[in-house]
SEMAR-767896 format. One record per residue (C-alpha): residue number from 0; x negated, z, y negated. Coordinates in nm, 4 decimals. Example, Ala and Ser with C-alpha at 12.3 -4.5 7.8 and 13.67 -1.06 7.14 Angstrom:
# SEMAR-767896
(pt 0; (-1.2300; 0.7800; 0.4500)) (pt 1; (-1.3670; 0.7140; 0.1060)) 
//
This chain:
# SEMAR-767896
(pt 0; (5.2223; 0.6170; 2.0640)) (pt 1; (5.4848; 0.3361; 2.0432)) (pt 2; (5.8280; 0.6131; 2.0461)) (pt 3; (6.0371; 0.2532; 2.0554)) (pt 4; (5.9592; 0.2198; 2.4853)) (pt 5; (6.1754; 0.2776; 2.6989)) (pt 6; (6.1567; 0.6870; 2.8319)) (pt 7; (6.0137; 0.5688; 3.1406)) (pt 8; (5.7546; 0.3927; 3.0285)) (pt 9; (5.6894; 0.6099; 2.7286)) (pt 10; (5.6220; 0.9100; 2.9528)) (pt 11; (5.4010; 0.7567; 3.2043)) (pt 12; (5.1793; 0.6617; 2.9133)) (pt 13; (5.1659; 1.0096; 2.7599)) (pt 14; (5.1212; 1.1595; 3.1001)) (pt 15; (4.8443; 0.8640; 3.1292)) (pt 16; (4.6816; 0.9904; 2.8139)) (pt 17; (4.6962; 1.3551; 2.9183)) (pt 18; (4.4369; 1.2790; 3.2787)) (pt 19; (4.7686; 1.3255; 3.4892)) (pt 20; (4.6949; 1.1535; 3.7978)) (pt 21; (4.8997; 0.7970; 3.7330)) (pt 22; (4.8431; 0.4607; 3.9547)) (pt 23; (4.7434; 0.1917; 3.7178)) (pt 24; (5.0268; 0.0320; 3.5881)) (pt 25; (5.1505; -0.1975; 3.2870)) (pt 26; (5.4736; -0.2052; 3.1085)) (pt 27; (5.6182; -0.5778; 3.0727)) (pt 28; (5.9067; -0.5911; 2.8249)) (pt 29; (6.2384; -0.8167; 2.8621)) (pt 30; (6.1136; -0.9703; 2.5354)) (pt 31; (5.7846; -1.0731; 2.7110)) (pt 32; (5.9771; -1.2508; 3.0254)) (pt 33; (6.1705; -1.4319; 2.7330)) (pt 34; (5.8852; -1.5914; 2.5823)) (pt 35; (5.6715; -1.5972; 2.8793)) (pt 36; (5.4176; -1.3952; 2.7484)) (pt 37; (5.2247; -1.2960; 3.0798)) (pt 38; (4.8606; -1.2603; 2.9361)) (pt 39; (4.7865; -0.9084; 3.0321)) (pt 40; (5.0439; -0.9249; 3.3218)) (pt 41; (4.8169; -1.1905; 3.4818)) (pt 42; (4.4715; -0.9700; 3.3618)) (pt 43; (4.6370; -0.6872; 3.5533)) (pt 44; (4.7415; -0.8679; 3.8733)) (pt 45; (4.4139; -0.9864; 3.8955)) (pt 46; (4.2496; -0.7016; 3.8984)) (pt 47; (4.4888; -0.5880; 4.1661)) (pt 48; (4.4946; -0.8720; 4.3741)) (pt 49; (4.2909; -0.7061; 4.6388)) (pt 50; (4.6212; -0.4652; 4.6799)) (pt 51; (4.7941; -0.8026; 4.7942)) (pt 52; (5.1349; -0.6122; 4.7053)) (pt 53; (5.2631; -0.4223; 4.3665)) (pt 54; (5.6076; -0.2544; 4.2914)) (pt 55; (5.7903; -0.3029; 4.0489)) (pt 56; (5.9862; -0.0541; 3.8853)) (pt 57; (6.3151; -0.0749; 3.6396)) (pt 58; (6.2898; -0.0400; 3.2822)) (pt 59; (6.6090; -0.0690; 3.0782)) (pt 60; (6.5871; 0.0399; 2.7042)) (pt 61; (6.9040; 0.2371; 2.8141)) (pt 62; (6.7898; 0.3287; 3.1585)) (pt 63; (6.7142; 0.7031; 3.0259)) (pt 64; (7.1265; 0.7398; 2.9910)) (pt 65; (7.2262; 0.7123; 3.3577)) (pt 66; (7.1073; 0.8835; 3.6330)) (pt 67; (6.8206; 0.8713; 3.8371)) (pt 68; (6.8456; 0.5538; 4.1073)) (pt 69; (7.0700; 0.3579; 3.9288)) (pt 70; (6.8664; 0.0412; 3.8709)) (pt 71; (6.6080; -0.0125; 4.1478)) (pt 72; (6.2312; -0.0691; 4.2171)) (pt 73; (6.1396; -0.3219; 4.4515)) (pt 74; (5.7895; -0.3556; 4.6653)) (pt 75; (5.7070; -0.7569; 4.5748)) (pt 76; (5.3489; -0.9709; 4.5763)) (pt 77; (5.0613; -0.9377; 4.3390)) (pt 78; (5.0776; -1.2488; 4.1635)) (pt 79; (5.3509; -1.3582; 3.8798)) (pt 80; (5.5832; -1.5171; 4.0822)) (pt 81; (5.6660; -1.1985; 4.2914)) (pt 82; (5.7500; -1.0172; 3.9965)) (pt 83; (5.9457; -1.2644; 3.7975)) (pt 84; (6.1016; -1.2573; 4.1216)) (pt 85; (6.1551; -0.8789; 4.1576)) (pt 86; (6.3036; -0.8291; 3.7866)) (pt 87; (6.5739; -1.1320; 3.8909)) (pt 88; (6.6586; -0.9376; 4.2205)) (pt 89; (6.6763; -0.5740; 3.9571)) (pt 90; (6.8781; -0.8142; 3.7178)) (pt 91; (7.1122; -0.9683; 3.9475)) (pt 92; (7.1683; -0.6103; 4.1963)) (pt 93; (7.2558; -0.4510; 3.8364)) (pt 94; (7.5398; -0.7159; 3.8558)) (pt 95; (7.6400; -0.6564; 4.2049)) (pt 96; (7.5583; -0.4342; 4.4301)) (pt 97; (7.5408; -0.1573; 4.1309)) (pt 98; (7.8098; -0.2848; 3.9042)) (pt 99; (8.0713; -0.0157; 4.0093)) (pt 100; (7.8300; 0.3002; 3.9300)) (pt 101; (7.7621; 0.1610; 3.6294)) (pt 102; (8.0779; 0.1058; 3.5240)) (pt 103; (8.2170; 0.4575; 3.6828)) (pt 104; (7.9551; 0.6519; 3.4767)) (pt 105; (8.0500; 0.4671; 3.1273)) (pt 106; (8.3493; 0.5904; 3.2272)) (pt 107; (8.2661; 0.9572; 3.3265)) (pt 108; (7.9517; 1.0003; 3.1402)) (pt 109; (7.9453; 0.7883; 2.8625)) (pt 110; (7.6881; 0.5622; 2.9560)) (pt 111; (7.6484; 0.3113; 2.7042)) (pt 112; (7.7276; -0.0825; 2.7604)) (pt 113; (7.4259; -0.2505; 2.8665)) (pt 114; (7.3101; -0.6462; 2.8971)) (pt 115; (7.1203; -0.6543; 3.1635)) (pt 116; (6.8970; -0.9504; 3.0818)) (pt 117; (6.7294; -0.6539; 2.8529)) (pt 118; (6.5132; -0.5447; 3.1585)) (pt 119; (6.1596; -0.5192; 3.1820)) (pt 120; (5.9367; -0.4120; 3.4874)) (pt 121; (5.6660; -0.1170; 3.5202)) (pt 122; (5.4397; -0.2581; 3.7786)) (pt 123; (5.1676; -0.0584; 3.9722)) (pt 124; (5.0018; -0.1251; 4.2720)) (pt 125; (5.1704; -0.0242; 4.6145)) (pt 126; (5.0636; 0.3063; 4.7509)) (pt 127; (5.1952; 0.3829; 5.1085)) (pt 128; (5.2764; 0.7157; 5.1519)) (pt 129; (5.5568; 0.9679; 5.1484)) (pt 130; (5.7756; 1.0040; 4.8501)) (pt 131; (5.8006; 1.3664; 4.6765)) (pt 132; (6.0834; 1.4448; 4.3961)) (pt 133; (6.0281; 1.7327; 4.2025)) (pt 134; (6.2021; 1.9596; 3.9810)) (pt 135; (6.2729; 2.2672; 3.8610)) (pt 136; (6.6432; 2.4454; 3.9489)) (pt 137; (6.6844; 2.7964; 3.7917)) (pt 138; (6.3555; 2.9676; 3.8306)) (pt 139; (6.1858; 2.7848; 4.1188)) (pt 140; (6.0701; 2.4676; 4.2081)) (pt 141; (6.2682; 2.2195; 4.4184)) (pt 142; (6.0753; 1.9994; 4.6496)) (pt 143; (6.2760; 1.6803; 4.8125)) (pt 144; (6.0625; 1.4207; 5.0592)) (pt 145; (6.1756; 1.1041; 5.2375)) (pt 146; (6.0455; 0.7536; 5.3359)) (pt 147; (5.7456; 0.8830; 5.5068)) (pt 148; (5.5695; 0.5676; 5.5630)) (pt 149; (5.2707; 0.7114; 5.7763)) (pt 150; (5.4995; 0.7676; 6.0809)) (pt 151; (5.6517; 0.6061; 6.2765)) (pt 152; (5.9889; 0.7311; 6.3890)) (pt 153; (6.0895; 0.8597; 6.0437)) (pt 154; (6.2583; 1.1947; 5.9515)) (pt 155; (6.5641; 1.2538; 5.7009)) (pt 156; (6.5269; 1.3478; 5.4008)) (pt 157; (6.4520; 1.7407; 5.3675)) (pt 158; (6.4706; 1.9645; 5.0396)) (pt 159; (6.2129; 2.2741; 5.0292)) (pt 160; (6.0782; 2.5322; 4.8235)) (pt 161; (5.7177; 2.5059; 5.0162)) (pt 162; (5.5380; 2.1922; 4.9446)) (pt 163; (5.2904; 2.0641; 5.1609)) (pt 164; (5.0407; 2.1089; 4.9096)) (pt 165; (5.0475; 2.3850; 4.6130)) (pt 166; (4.8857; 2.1057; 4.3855)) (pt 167; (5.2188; 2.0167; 4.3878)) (pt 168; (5.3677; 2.2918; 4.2233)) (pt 169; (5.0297; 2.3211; 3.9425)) (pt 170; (5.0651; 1.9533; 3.8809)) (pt 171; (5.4535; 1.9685; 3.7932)) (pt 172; (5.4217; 2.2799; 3.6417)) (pt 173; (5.1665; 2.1273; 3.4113)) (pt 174; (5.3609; 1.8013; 3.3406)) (pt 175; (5.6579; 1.9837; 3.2787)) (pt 176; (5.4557; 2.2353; 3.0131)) (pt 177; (5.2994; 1.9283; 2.8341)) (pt 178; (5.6604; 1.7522; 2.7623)) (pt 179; (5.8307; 2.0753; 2.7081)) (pt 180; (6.1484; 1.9884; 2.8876)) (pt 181; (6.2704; 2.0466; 3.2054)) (pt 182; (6.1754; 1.7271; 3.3570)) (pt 183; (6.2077; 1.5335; 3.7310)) (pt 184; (5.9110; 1.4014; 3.8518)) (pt 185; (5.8611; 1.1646; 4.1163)) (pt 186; (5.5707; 1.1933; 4.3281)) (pt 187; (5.3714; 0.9076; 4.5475)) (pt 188; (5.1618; 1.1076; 4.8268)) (pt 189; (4.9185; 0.8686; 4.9722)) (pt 190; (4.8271; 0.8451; 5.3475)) (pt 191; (4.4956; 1.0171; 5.2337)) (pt 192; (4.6559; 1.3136; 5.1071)) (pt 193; (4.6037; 1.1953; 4.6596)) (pt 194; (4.9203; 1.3018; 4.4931)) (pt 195; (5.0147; 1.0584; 4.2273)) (pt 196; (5.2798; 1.0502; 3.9422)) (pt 197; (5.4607; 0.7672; 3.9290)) (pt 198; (5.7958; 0.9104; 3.7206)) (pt 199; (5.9257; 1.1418; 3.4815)) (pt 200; (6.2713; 1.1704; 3.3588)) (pt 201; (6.3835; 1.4511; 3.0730)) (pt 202; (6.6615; 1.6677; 3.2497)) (pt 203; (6.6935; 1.8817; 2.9725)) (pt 204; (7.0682; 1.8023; 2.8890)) (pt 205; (7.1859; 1.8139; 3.2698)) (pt 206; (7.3421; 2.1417; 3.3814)) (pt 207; (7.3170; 2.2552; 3.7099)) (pt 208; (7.4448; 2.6457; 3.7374)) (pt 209; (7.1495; 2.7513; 3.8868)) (pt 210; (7.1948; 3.1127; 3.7154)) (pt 211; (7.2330; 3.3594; 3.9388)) (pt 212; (7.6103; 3.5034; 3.9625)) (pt 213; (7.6171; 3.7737; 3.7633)) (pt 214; (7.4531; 3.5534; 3.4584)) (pt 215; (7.7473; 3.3245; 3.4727)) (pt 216; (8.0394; 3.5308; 3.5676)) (pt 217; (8.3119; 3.7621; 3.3985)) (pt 218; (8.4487; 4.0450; 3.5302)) (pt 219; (8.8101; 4.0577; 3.5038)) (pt 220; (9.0755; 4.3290; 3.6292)) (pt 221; (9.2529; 4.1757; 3.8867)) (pt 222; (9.3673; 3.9183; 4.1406)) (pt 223; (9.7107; 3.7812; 4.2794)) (pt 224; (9.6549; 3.5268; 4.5583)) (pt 225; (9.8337; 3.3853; 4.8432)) (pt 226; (9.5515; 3.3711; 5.0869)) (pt 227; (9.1329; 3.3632; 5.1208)) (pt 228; (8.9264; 3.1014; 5.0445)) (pt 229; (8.5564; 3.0436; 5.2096)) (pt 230; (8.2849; 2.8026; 5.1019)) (pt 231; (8.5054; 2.5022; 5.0754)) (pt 232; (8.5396; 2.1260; 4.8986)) (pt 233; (8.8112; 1.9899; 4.7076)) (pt 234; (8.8802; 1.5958; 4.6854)) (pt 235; (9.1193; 1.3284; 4.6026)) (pt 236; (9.0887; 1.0929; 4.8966)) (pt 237; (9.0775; 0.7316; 4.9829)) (pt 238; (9.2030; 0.6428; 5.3332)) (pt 239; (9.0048; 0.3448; 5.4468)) (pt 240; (9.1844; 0.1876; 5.7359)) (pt 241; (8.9803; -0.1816; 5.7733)) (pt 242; (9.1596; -0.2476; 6.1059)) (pt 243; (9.4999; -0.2571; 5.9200)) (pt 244; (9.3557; -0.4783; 5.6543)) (pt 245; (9.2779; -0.7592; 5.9206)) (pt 246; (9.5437; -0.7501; 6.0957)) (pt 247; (9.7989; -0.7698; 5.7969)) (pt 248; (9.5643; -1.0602; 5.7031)) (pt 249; (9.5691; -1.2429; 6.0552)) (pt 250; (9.9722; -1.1717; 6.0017)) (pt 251; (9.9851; -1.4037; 5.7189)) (pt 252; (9.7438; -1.6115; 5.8374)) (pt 253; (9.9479; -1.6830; 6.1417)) (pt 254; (10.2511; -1.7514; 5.9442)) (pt 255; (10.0331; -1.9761; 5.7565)) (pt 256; (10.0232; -2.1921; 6.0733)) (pt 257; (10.3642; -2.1001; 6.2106)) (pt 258; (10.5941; -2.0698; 5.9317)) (pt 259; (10.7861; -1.7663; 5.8614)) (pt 260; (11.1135; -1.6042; 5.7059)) (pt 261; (11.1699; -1.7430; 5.3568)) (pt 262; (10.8659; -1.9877; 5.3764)) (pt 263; (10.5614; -2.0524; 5.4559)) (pt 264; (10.2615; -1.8808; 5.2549)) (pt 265; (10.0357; -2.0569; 5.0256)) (pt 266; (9.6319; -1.9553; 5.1140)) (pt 267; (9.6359; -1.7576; 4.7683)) (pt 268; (9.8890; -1.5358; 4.8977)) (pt 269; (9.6451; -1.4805; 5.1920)) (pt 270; (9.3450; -1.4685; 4.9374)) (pt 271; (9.5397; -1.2186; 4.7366)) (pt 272; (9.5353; -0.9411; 5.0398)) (pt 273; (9.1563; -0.9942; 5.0016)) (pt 274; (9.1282; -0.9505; 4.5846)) (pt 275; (9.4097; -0.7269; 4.6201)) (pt 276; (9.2638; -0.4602; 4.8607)) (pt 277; (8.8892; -0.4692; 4.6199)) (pt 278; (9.0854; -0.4314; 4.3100)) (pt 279; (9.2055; -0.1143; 4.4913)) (pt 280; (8.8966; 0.0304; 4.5998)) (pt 281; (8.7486; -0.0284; 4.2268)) (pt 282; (9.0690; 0.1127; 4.0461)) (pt 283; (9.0558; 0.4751; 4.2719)) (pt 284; (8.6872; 0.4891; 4.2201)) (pt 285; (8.7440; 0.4534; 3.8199)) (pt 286; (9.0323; 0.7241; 3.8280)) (pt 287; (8.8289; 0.9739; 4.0237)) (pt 288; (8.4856; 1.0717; 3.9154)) (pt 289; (8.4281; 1.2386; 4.2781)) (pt 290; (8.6299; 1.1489; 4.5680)) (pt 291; (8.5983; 1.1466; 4.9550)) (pt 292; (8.6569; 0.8515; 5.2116)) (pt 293; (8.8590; 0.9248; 5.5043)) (pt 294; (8.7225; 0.6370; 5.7122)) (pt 295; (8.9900; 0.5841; 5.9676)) (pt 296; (8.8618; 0.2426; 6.0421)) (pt 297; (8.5224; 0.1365; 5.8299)) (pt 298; (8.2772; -0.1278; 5.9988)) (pt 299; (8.4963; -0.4380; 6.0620)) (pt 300; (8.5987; -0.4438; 6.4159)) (pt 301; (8.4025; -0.7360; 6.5155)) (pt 302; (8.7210; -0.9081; 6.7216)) (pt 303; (8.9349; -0.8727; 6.4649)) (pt 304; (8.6953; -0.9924; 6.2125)) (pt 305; (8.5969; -1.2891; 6.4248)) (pt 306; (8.9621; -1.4161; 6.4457)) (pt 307; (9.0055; -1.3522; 6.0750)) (pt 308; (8.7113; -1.5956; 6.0126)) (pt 309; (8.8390; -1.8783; 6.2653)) (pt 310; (9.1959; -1.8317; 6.2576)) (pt 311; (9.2749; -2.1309; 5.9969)) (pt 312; (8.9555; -2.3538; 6.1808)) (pt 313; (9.2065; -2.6531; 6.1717)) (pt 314; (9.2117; -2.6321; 5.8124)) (pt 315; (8.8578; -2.6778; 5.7600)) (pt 316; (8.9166; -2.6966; 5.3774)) (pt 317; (9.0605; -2.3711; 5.3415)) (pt 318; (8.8850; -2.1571; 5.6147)) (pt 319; (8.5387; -2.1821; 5.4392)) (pt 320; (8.7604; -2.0208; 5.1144)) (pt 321; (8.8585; -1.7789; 5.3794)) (pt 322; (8.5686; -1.6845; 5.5165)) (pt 323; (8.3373; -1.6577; 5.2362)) (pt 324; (8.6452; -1.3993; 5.0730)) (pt 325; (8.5962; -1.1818; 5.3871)) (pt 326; (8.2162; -1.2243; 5.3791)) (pt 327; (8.1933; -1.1164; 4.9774)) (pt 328; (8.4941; -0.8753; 5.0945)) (pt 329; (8.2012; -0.6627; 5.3025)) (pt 330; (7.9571; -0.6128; 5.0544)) (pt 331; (8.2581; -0.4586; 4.8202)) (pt 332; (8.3378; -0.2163; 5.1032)) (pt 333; (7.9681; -0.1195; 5.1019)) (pt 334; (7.9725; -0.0701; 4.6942)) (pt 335; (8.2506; 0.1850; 4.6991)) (pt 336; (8.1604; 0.3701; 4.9479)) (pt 337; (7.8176; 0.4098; 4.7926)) (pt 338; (8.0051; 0.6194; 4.5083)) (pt 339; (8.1500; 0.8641; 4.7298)) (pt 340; (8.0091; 1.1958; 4.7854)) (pt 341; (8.1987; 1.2697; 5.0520)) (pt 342; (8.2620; 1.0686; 5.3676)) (pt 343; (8.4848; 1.1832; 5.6873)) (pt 344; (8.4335; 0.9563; 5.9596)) (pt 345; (8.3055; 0.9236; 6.3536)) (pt 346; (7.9625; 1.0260; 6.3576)) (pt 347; (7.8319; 0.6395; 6.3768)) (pt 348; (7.8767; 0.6565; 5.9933)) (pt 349; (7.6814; 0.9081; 5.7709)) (pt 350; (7.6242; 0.8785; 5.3874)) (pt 351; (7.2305; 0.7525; 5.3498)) (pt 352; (7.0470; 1.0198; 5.2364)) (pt 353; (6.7777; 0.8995; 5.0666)) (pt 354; (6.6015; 0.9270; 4.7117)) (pt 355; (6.7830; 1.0293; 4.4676)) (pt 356; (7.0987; 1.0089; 4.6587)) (pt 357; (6.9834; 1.3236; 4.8482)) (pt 358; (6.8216; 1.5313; 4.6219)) (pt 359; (6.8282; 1.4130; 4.2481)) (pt 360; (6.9092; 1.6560; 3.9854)) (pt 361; (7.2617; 1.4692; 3.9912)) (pt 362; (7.3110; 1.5601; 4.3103)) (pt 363; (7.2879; 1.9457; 4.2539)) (pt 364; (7.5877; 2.0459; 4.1681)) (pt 365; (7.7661; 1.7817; 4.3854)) (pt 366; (7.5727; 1.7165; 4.6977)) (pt 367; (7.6166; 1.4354; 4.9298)) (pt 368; (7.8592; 1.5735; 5.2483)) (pt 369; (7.8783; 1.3814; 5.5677)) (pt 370; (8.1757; 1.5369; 5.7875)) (pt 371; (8.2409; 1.3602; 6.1123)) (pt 372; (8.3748; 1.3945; 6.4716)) (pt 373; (8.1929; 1.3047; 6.8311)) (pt 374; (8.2274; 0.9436; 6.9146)) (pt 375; (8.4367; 0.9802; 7.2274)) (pt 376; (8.7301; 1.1645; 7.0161)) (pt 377; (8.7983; 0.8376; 6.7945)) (pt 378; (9.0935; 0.7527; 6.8873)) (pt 379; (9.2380; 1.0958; 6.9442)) (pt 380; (9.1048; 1.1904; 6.5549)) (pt 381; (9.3049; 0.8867; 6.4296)) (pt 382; (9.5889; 0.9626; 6.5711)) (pt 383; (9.6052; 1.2982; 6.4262)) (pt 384; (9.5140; 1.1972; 6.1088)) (pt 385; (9.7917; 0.9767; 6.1292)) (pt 386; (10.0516; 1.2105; 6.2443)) (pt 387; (9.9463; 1.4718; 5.9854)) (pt 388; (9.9878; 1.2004; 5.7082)) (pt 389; (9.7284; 1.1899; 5.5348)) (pt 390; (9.7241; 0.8769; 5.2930)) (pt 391; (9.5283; 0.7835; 4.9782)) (pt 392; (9.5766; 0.9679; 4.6818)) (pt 393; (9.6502; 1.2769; 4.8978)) (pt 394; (9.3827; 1.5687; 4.8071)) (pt 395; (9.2071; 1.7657; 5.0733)) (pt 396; (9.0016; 2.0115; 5.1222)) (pt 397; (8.6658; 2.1127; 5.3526)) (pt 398; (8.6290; 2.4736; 5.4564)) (pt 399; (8.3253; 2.5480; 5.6860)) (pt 400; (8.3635; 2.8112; 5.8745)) (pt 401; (8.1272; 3.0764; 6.0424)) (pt 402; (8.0167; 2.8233; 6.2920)) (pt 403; (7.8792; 2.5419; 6.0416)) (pt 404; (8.2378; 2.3326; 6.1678)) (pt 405; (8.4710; 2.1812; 5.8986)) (pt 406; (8.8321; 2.2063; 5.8481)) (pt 407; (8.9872; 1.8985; 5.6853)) (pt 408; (9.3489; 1.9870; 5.5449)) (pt 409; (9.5574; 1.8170; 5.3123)) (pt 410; (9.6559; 2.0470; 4.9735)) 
//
């Protein structure tokens, strides 16, 4: 076996070898994109065609290094333009969309620097079914299931003990026996009911402190404390207040146009509140490994974001500059707040939940909390929030109490 692939492809292929019940599937290299060496790509499409759609899954060399979710699969066509296609989109949303968790865990984890262009694909044909991650935490196995494509109103994502099917448990107890490592193992369950592998990934070196308490405690003599603590959550926070963003930028876009005290501004001063305010949200999210978002204000409010984007219309050579700013401006808001773990908003907004965002083995020692108030109390919530003081850098904490309700409080 060739021990240079990358772990994800190495272990399908050993899993492969070993009967394990594994879609089809072929391994295309960076290298092989580079010199446009599609051969047994095209051999294997064609034998697929009658699927008329594959997937096609991430392979870094370094992909093994960072967790679970990081680089993406997409769903594309059976033929070679769809994947060519699909490992540009991986390429290019390693770039973008998941440039700031890569960078946060070089920073946290020492993930190693990685060049992009080195990715190659996994394709398999594209099974519709549910999704199943499994893996072992202390002495039982952990079952998590989402996109359920077989219904149609679909449920969240749900972690149990209980699989549907007890195959599950013999099949990932097997794997897990045959690599000898405590593995994760993603699961494809087809509408007919066929359970197929479709990932492994060696969890060996993460720790989760599954033990039970007395296996990793010390007993001590004594306590001195000021008061009780429950079941609670700790964070540095980021206030997130878009509605003051726009209208500080309408400000100096309407002294733009009018003039004001000590002249008038120059568009990069109004550009700067833009680069200004993302250069923010990247530098707190590469000081604090975990953090929460107090989302005051998150979605753009859709008047004030209108105006923003029209305001300088009679300067049709700087409003475009403008506009695309704000546009980009959105998709950074979206980035950062995909590297919280906790969020504290109006219940519109709730973390997504999905994948390994809800139940990977990174996720089990720091699970994903959504903590929100009703709709109709928006205003009043603000307010409070406001008159408490709570601003960025601030760090709170969550108690739940006997009821399942959370206390925010500043520390």
């Amino acid at each position: 076996m060739d021990t240079k692939l990358p772990e994800k492809a190495r272990l399908l292929k050993q899993l492969q070898k070993e009967k394990f019940n594994i879609p089809d599937f072929i391994y295309v290299s960076a290298f092989d994109f580079k010199t446009k060496n599609f051969e047994a790509l095209e051999t294997f499409l064609k034998d697929h065609r009658e699927s008329f759609k594959v997937i096609a899954r991430s392979v870094h060399p370094h992909e093994e290094f960072f967790k679970g979710g990081t680089f993406d699969s997409l769903e594309t066509y059976a033929d070679l333009g769809g994947i060519q296609y699909a490992r540009k989109k991986i390429i290019n949303l390693a770039k973008t969309a998941k440039q700031l968790t890569i960078k946060r865990q070089q920073k946290f984890n020492n993930a190693p620097e990685i060049d992009p262009a080195d990715m190659g694909v996994i394709v398999m044909p594209f099974i519709n079914g549910t999704s199943v991650m499994a893996k072992m935490i202390g002495d039982h196995w952990e079952f998590g299931y989402c996109r359920d494509r077989a219904h149609k109103v679909l449920r969240e994502p749900y972690i149990t003990n209980t699989p549907h099917d007890r195959n599950l448990i013999d099949m990932s107890e097997k794997i897990q026996e045959h690599l000898e490592y405590r593995c994760e193992i993603e699961y494809v369950v087809s509408e007919e009911g066929e359970i197929y592998v479709v990932q492994a990934k060696d969890i060996s070196h993460i720790e989760t402190l599954e033990l039970s308490q007395n296996e990793r405690s010390i007993k001590l003599d004594g306590l001195n404390r000021v008061r009780i603590r429950r079941s609670h959550r700790e964070r540095p926070v980021y206030v997130m207040d878009n509605k003051a963003f726009y209208l500080k930028l309408i400000g100096k876009c309407e002294d733009f146009i009018m003039g004001a005290e000590g002249g008038q501004p120059v568009i990069e001063e109004i550009l700067n509140i833009v680069t200004q305010y993302q250069a923010d949200l990247e530098e707190f999210s590469l000081r604090h490994q975990r953090f929460c978002v107090l989302g005051l204000s998150i979605q753009e409010p859709e008047e004030l974001y209108q105006i923003a984007n029209h305001y300088l219309d009679d300067f049709p050579e700087i409003q475009p500059v403008l506009s695309k700013a704000l546009h980009d401006n959105l998709y950074k808001i979206d980035y950062f707040l995909s590297e919280t773990d906790t969020l504290i908003a109006k219940d519109k907004f709730r973390l997504n939940m999905c994948g390994h965002d809800a139940y990977g083995i990174d996720t089990v020692r720091n699970p994903l909390w959504s903590v929100y108030w009703h709709m109709e109390k928006h205003e009043m919530m603000v307010k409070e929030f406001k008159r408490l003081g709570f601003k960025t850098g601030d760090t709170i904490g969550i108690e739940i109490d006997s009821d399942d309700k959370p206390i925010v409080y500043r520390l």
